[in-house]
N, CA, C and O atoms as a Tripos MOL2 file, in Angstrom:
@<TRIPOS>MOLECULE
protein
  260   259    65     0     0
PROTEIN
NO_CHARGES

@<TRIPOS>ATOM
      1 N         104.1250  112.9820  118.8690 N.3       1 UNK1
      2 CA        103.8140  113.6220  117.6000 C.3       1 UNK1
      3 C         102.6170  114.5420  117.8090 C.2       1 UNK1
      4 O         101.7130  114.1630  118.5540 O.2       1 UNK1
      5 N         102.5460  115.7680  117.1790 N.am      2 UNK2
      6 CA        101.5690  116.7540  117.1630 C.3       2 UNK2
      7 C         100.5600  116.1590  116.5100 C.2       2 UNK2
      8 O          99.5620  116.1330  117.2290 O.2       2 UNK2
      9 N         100.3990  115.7060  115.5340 N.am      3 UNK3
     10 CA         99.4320  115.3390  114.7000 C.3       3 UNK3
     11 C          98.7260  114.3500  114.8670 C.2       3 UNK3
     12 O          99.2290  113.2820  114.5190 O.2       3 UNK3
     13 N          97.2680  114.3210  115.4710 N.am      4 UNK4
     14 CA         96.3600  113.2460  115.4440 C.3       4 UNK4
     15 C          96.0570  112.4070  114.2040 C.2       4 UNK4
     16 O          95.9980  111.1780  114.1750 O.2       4 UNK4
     17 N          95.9150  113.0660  113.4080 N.am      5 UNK5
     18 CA         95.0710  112.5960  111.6770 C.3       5 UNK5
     19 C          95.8460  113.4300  110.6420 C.2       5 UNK5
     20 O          96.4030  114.5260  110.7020 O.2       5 UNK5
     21 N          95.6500  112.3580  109.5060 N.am      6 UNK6
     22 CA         96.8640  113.0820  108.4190 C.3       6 UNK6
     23 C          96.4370  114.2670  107.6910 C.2       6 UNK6
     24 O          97.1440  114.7750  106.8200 O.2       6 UNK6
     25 N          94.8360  114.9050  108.1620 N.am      7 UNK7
     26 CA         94.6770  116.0590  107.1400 C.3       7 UNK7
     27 C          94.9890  116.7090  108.4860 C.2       7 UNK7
     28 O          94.3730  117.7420  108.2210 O.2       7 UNK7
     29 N          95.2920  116.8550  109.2900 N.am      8 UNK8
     30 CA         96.4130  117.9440  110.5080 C.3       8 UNK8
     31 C          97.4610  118.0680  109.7060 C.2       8 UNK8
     32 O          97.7010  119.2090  109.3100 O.2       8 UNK8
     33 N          98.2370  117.0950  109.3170 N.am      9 UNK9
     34 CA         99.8810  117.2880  108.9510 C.3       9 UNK9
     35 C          99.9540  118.3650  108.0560 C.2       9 UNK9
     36 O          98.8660  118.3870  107.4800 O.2       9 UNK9
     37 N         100.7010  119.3160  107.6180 N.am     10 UNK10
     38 CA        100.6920  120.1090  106.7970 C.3      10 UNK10
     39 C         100.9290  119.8190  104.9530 C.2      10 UNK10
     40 O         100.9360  118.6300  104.6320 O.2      10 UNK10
     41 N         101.0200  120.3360  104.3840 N.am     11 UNK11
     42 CA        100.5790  120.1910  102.7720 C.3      11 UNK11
     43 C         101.8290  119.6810  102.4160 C.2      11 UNK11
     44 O         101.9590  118.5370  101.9790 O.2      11 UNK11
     45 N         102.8150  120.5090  102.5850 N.am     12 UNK12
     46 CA        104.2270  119.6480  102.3240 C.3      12 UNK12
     47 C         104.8600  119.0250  103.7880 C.2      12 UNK12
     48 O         104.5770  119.3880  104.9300 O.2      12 UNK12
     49 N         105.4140  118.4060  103.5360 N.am     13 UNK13
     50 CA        106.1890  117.3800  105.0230 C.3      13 UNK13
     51 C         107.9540  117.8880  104.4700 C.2      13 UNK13
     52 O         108.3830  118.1930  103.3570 O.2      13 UNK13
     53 N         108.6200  117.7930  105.8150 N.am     14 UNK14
     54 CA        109.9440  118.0210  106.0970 C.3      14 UNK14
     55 C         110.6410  116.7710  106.2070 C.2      14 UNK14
     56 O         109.9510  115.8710  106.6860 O.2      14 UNK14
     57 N         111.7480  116.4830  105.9150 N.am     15 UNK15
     58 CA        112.6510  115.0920  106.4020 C.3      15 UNK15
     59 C         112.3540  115.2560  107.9300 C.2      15 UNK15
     60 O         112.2350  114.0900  108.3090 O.2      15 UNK15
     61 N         112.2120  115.8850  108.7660 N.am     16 UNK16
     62 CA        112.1790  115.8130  110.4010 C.3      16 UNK16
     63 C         110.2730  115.2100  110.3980 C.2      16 UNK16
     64 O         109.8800  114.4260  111.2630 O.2      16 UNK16
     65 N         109.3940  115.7210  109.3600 N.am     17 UNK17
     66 CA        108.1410  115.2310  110.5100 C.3      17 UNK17
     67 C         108.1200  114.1540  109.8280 C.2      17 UNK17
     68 O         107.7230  113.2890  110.6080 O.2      17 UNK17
     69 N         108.3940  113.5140  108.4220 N.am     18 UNK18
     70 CA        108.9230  112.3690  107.7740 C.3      18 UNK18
     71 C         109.0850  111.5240  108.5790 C.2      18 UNK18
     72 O         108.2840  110.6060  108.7570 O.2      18 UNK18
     73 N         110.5950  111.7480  109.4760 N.am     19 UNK19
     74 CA        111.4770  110.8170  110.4870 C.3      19 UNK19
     75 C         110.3860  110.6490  111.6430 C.2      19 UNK19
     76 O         110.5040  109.7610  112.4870 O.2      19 UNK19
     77 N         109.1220  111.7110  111.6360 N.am     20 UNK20
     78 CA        108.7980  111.2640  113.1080 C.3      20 UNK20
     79 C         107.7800  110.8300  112.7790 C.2      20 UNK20
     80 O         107.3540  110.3640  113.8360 O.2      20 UNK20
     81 N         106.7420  110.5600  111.7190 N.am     21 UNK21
     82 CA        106.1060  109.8390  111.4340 C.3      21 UNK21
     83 C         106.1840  108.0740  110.9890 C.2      21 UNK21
     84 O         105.4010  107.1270  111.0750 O.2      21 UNK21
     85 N         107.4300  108.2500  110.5420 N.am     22 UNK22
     86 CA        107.9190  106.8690  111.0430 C.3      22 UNK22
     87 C         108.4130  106.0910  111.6760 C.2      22 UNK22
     88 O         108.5510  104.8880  111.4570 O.2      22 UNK22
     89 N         108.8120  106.8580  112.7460 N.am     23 UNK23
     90 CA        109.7720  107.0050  113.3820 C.3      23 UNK23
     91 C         111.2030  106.1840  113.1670 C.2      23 UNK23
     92 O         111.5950  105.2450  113.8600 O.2      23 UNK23
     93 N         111.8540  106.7580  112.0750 N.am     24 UNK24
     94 CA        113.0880  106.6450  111.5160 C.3      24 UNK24
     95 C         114.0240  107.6680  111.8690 C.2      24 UNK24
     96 O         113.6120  108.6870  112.4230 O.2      24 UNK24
     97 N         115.3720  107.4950  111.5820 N.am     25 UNK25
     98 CA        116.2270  108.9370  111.9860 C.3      25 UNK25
     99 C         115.9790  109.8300  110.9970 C.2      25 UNK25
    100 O         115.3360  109.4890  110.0040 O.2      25 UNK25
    101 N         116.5500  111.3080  111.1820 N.am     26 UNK26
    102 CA        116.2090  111.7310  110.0540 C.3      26 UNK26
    103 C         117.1430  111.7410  109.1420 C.2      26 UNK26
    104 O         116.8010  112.1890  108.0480 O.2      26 UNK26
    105 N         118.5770  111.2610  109.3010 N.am     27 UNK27
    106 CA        119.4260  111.3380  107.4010 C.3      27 UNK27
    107 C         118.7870  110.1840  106.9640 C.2      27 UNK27
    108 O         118.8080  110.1060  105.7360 O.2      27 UNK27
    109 N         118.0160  108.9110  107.7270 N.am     28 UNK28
    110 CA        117.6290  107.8420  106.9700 C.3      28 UNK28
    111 C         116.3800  108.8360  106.1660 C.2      28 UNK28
    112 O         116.5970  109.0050  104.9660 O.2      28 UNK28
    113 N         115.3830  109.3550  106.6040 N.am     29 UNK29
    114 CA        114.7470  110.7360  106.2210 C.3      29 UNK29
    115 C         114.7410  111.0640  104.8810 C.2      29 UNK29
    116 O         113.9520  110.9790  103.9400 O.2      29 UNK29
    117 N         116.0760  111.5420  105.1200 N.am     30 UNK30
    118 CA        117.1700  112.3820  103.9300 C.3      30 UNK30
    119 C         117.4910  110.9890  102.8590 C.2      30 UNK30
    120 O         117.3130  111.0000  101.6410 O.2      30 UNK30
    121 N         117.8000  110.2870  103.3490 N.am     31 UNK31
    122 CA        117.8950  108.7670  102.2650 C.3      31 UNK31
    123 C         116.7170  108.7840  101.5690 C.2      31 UNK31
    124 O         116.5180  109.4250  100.5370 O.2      31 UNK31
    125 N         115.8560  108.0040  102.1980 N.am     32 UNK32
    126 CA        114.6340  107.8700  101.2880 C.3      32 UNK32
    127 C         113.9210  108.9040  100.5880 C.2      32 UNK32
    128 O         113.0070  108.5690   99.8340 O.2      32 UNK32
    129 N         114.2820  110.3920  100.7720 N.am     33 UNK33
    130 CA        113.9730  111.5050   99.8040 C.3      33 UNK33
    131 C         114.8910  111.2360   98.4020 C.2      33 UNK33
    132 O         114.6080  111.1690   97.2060 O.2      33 UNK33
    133 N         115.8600  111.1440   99.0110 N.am     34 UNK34
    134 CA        116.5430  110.7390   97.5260 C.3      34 UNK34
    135 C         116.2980  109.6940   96.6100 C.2      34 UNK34
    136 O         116.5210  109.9140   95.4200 O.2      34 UNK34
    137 N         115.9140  108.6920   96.9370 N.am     35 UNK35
    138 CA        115.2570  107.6720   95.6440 C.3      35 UNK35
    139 C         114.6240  108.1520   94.5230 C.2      35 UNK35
    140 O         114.0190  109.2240   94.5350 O.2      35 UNK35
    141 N         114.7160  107.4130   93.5090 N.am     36 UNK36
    142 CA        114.3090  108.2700   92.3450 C.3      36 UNK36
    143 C         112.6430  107.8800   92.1520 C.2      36 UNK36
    144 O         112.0070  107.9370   91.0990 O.2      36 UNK36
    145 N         112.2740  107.5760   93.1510 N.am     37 UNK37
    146 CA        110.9440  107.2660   93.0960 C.3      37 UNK37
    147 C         109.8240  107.8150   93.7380 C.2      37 UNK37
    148 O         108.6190  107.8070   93.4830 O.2      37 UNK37
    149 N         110.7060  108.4310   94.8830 N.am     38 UNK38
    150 CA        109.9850  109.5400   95.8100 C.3      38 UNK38
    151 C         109.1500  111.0050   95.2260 C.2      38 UNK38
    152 O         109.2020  111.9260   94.4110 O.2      38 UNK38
    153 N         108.5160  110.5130   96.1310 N.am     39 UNK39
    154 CA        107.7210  112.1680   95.2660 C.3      39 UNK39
    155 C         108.1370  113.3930   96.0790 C.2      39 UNK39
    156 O         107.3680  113.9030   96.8930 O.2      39 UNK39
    157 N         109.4500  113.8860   95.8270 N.am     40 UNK40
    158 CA        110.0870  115.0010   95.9920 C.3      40 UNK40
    159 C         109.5880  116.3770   95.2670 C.2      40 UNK40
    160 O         109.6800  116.4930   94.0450 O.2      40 UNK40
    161 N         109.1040  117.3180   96.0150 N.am     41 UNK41
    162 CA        109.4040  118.5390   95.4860 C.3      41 UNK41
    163 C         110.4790  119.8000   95.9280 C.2      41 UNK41
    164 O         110.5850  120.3810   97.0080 O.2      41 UNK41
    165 N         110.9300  119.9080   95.1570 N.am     42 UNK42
    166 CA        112.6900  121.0300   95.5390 C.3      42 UNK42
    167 C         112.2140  122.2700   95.2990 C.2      42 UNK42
    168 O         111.5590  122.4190   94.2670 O.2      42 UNK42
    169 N         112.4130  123.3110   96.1010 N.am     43 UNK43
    170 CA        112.1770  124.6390   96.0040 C.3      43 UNK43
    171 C         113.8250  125.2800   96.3970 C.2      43 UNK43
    172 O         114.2050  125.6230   97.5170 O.2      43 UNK43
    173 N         114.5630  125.3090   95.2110 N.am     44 UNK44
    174 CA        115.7680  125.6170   95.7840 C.3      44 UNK44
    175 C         116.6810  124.6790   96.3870 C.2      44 UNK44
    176 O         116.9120  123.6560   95.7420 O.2      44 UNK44
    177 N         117.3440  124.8640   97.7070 N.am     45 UNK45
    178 CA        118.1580  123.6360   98.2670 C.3      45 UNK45
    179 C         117.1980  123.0580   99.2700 C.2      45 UNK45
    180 O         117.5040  122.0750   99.9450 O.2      45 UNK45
    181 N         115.8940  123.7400   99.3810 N.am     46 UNK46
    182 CA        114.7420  122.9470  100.3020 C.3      46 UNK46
    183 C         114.2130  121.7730   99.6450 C.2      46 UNK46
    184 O         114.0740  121.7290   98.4230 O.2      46 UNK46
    185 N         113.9030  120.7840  100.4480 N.am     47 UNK47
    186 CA        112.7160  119.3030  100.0210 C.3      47 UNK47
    187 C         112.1700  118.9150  100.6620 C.2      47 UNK47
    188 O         112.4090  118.0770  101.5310 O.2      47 UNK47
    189 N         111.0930  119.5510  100.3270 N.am     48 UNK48
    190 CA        109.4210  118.5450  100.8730 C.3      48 UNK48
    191 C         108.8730  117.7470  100.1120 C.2      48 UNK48
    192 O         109.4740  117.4790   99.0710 O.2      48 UNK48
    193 N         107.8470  117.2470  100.3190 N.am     49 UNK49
    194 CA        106.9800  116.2140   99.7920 C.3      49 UNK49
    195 C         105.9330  116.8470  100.3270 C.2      49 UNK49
    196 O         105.8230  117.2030  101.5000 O.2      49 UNK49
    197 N         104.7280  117.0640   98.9620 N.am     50 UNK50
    198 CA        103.2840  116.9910   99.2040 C.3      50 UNK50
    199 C         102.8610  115.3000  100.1250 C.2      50 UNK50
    200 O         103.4170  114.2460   99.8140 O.2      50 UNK50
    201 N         101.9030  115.3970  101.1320 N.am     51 UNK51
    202 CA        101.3630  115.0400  102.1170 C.3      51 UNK51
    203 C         100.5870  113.8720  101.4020 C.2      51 UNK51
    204 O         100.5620  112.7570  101.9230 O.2      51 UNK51
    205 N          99.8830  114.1570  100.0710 N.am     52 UNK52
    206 CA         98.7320  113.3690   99.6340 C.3      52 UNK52
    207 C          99.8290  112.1910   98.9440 C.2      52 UNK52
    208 O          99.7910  111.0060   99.2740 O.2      52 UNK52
    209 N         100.6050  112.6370   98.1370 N.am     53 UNK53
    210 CA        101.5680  111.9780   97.0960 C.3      53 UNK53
    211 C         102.7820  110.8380   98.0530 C.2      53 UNK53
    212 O         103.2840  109.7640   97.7230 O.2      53 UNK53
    213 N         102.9160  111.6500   99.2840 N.am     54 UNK54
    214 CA        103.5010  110.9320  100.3420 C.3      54 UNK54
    215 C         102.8210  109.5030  100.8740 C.2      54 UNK54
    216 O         103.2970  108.3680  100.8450 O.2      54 UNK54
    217 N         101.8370  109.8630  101.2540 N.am     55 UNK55
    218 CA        101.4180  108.3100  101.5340 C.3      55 UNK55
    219 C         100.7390  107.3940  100.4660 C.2      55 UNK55
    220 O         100.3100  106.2540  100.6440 O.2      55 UNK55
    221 N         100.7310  108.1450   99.3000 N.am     56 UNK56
    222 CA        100.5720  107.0890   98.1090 C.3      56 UNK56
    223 C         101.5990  106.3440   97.8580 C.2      56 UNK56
    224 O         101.4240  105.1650   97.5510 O.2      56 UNK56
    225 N         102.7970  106.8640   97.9380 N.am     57 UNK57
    226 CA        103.9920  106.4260   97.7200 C.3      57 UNK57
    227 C         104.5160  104.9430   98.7680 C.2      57 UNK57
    228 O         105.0570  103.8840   98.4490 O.2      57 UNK57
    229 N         104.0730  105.4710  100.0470 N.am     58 UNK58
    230 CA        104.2330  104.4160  101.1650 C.3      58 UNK58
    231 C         103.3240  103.2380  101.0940 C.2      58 UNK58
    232 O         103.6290  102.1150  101.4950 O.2      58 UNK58
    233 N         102.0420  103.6150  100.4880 N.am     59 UNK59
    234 CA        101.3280  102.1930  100.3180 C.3      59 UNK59
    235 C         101.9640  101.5960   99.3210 C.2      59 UNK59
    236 O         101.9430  100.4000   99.6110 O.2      59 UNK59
    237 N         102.6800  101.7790   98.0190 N.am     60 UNK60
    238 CA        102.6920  101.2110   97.1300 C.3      60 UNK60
    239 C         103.7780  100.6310   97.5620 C.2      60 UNK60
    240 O         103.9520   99.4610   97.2210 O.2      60 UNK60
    241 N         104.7600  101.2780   98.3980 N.am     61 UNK61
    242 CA        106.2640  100.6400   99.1600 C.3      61 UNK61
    243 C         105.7340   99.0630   99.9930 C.2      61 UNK61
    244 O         105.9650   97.8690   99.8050 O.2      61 UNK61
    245 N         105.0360   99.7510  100.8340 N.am     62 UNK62
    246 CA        104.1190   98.3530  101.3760 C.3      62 UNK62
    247 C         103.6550   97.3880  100.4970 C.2      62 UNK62
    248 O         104.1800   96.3050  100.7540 O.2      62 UNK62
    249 N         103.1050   97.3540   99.8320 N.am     63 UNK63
    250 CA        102.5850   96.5620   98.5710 C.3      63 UNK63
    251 C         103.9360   95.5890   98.0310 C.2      63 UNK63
    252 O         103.9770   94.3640   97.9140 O.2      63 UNK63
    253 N         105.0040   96.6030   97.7560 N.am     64 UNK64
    254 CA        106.4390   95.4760   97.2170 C.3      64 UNK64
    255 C         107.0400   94.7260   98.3110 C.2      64 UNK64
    256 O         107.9600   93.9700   97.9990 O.2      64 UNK64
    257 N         106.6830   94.7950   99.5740 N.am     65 UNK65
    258 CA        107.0490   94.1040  100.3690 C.3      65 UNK65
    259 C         106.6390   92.4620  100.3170 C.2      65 UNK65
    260 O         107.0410   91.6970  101.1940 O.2      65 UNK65
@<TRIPOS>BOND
     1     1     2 1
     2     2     3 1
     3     3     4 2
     4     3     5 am
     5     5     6 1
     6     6     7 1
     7     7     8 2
     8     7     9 am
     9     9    10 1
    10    10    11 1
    11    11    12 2
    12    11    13 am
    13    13    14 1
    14    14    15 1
    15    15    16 2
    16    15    17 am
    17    17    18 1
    18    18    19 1
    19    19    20 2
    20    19    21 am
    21    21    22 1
    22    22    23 1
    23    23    24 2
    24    23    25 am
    25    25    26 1
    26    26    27 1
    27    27    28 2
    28    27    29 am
    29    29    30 1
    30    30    31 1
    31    31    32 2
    32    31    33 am
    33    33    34 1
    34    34    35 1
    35    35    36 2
    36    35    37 am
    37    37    38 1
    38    38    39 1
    39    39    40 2
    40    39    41 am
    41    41    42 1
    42    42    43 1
    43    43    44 2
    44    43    45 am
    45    45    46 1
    46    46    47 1
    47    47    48 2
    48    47    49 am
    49    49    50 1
    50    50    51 1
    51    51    52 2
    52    51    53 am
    53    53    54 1
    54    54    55 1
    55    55    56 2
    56    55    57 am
    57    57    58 1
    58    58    59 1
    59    59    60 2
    60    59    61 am
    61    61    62 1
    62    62    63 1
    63    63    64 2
    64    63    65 am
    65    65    66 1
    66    66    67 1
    67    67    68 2
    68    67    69 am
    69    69    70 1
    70    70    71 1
    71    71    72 2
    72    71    73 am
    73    73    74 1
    74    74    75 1
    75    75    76 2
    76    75    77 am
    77    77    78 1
    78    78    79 1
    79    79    80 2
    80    79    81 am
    81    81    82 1
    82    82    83 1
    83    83    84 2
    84    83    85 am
    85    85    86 1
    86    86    87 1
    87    87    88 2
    88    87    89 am
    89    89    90 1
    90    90    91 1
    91    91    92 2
    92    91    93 am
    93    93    94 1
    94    94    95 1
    95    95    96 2
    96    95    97 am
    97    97    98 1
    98    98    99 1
    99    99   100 2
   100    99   101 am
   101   101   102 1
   102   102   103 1
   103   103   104 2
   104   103   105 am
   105   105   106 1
   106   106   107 1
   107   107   108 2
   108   107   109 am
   109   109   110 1
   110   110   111 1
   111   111   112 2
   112   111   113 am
   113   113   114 1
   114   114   115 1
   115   115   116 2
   116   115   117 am
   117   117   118 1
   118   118   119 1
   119   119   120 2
   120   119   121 am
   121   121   122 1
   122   122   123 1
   123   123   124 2
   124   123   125 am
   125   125   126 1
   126   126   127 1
   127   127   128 2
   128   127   129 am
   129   129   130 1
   130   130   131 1
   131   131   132 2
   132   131   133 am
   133   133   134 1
   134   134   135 1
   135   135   136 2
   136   135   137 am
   137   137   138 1
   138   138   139 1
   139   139   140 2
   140   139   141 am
   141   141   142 1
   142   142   143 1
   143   143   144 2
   144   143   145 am
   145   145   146 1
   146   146   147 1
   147   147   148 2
   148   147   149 am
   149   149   150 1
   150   150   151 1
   151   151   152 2
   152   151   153 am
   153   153   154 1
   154   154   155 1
   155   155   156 2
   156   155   157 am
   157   157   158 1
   158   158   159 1
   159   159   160 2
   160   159   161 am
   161   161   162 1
   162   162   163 1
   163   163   164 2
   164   163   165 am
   165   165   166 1
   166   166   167 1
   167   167   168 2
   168   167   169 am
   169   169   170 1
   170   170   171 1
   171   171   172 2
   172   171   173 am
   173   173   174 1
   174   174   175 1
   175   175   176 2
   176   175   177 am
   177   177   178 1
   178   178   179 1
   179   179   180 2
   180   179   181 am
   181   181   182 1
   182   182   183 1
   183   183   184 2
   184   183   185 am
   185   185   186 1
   186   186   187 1
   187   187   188 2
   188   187   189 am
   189   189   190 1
   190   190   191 1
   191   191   192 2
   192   191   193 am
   193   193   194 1
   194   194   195 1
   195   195   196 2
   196   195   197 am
   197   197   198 1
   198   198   199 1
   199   199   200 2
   200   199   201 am
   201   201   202 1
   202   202   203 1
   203   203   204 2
   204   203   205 am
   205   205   206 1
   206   206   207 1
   207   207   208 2
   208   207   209 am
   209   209   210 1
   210   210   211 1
   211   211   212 2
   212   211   213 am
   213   213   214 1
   214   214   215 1
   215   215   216 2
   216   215   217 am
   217   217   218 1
   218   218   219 1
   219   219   220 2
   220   219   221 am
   221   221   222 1
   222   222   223 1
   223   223   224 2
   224   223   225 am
   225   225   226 1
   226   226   227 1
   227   227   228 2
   228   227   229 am
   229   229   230 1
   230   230   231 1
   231   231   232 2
   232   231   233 am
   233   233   234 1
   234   234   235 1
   235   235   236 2
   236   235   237 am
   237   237   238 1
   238   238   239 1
   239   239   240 2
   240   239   241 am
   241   241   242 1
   242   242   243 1
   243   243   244 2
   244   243   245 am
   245   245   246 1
   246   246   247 1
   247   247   248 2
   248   247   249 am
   249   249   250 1
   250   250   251 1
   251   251   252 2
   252   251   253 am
   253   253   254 1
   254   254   255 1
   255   255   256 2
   256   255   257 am
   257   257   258 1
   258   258   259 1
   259   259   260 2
@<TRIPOS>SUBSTRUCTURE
     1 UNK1         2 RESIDUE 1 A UNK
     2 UNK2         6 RESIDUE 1 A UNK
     3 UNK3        10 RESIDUE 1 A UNK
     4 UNK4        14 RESIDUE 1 A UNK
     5 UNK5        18 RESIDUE 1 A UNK
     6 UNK6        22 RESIDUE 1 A UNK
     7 UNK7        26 RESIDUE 1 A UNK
     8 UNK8        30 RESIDUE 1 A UNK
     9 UNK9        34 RESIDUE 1 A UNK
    10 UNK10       38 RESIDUE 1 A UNK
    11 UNK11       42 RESIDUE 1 A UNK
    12 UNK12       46 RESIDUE 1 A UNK
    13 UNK13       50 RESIDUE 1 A UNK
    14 UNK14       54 RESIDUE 1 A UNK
    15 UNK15       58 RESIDUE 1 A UNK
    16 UNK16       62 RESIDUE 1 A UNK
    17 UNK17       66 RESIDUE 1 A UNK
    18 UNK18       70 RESIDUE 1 A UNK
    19 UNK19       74 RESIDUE 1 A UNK
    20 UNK20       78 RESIDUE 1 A UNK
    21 UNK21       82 RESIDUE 1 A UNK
    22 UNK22       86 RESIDUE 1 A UNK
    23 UNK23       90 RESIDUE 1 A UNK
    24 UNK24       94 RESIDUE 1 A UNK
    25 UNK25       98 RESIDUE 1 A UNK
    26 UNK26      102 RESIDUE 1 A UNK
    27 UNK27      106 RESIDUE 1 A UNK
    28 UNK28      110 RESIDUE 1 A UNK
    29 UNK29      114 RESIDUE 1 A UNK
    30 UNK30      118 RESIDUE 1 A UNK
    31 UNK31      122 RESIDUE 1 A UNK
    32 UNK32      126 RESIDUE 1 A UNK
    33 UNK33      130 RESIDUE 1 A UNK
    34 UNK34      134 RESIDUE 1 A UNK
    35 UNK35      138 RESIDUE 1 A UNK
    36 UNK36      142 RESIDUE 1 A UNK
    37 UNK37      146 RESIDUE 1 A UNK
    38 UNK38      150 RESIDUE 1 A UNK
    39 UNK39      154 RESIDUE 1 A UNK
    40 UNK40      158 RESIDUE 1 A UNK
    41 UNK41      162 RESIDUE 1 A UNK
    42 UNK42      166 RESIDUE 1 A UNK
    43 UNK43      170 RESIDUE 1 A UNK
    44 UNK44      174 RESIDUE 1 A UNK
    45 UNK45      178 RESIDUE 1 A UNK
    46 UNK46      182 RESIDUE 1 A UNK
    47 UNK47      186 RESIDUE 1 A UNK
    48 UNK48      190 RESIDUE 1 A UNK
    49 UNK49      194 RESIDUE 1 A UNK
    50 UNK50      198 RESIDUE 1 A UNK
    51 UNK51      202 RESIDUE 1 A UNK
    52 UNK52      206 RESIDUE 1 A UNK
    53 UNK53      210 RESIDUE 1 A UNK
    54 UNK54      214 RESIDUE 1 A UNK
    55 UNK55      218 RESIDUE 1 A UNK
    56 UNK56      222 RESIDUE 1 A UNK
    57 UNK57      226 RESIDUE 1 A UNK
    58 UNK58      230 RESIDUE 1 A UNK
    59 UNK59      234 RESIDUE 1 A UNK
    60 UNK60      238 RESIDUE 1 A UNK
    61 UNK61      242 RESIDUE 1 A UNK
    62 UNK62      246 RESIDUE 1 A UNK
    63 UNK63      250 RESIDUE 1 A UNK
    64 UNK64      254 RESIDUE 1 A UNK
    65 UNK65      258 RESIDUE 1 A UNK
């Protein structure tokens, strides 16, 4: 992975640096964008996720575990 520290990663994230930050595949990627809980933003047929809203989301995932 390119990225040492998460203010490197860029502002929005892709299903690919997604998959490689977790290292998950990426349609699983593409899965978990789709939940209705994800903090998705759509620009068209594109979807990213803001970076900050992203790992808020993952702690709170952690948390229901």
């Amino acid at each position: 992975m390119k990225y040492k520290k998460m203010e490197d990663l860029p502002m929005y994230l892709t299903a690919t640096e997604i998959s490689d930050l977790l290292q998950i595949s990426k349609p699983t990627a593409y899965e978990m964008m789709k939940k209705d809980d994800f903090p998705l933003a759509k620009f068209g047929k594109i979807m990213r996720v803001n970076r900050d809203q992203f790992f808020k989301w993952l702690s709170n995932q952690e948390r229901q575990i």
